[in-house]
TIVEXDO-793744 format. One line per 3 residues: number of its first residue (from 1); for each residue z negated, x negated, y of C-alpha. Coordinates in steps of 0.001 Angstrom, whole numbers, plus 500000, padded with zeros to 6 digits. Each point is the difference from the previous one (the first is absolute). Example, Ala and Ser with C-alpha at 12.3 -4.5 7.8 and 13.67 -1.06 7.14 Angstrom:
BEGIN
1) 492200/487700/495500  500660/498630/503440
***
This chain:
BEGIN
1) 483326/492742/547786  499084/500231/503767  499745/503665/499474
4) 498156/500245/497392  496896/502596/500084  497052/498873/497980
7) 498751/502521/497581  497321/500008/497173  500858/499516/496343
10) 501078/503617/498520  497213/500727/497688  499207/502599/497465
13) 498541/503900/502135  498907/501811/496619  497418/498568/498336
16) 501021/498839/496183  499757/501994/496878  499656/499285/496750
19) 502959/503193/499174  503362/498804/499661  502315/502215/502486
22) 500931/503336/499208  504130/500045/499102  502165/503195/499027
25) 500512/500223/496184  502915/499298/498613  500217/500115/496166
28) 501793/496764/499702  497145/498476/501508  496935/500926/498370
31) 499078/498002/497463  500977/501265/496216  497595/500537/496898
34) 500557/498046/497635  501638/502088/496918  498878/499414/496282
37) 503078/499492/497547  499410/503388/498050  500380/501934/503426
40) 503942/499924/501785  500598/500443/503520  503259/501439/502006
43) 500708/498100/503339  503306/501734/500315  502233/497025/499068
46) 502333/500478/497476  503137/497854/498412  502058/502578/498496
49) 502023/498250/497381  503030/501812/498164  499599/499249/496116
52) 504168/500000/499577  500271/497291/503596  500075/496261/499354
55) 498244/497722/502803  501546/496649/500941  498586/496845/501192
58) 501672/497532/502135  498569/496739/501081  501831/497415/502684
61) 498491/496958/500826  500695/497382/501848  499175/496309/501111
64) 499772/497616/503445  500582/496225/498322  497154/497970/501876
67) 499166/502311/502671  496643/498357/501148  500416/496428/501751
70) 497152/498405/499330  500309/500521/495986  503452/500791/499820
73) 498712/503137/497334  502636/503265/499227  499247/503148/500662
76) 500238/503119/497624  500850/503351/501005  500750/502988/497862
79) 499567/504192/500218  499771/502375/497455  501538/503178/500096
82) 499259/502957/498304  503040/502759/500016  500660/498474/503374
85) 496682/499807/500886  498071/497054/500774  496879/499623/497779
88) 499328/496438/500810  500397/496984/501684  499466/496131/500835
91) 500597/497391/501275  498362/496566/499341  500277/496504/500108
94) 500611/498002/496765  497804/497752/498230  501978/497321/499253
97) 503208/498061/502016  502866/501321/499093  503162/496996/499940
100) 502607/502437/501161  500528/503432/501102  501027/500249/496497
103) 497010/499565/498783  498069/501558/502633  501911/503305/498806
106) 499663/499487/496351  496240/499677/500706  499887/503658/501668
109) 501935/501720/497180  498030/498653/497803  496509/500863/502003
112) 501263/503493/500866  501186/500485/495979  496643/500145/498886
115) 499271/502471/502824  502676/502249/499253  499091/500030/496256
118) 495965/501056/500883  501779/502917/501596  502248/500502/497266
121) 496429/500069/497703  498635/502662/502728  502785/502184/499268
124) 499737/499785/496452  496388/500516/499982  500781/503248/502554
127) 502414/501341/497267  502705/500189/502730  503889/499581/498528
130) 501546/497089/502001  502522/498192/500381  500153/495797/499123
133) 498289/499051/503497  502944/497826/501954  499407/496787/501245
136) 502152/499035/503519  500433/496718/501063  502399/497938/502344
139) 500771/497032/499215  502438/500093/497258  498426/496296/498280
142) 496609/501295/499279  501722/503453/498329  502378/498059/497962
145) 496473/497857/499014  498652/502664/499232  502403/501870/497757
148) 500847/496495/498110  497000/497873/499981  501254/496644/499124
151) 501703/496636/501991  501793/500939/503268  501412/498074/502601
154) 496613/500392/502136  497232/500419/497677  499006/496165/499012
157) 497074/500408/502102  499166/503398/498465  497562/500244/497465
***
């Protein structure tokens, strides 16, 4: 700081105006009109598909048993593909405290089910042919819960 020069404060040399600055135009960022629902508009995106192709769903989700230290609360993760295409994700952290990792996992499929279905409905309500959506898990406990609900070796604290 021993050679440091003193200067004024940089201030403003054109006087302010009340027009915003002139920008180039590019369409995608004017502002739109707003379109009434008898009129239809083409912005050049199209999803092209075949009548005779079938479109699958896969889902995989996934759980950290009591991630967070200072609650000890699970964490969900899951992904939704789309022909191998990933139309949505999440990750969040549970509600409740899960027991076990068992139960921290049977808590995601079950979350994530009701996802997948809504998705499921979307298709339907698209007309689209599809596939039964697949559900992915990995921990073999929470799948066998969830193809035979019922008593298990880990599920007393289930309910």
């Amino acid at each position: 700081m021993e050679n440091a020069v003193d200067s004024p404060t940089p201030q403003a040399t054109a006087p302010p105006t009340s027009e915003p600055p002139q920008r180039d135009k590019y369409p995608y960022r004017e502002p739109r009109d707003l379109i009434s629902p008898t009129q239809r508009a083409y912005f050049g995106l199209v999803m092209n598909v075949q009548a005779a192709s079938s479109v699958s769903l896969v889902g995989y989700s996934d759980a950290d048993h009591a991630n967070y230290p200072d609650d000890y609360k699970s964490v969900s993760g899951n992904v939704t593909l789309r022909d191998g295409n990933v139309v949505s994700y999440a990750s969040r952290k549970q509600l409740i405290n899960a027991r076990s990792t068992y139960e921290a996992e049977y808590i995601t499929v079950n979350e994530y089910t009701r996802d997948l279905l809504s998705f499921k409905g979307l298709l339907d309500e698209l007309h689209w042919k599809h596939d039964l959506p697949v559900l992915r898990g990995d921990n073999v406990g929470s799948i066998r819960l969830a193809i035979k609900p019922g008593k298990h070796r880990r599920t007393r604290s289930i309910s």
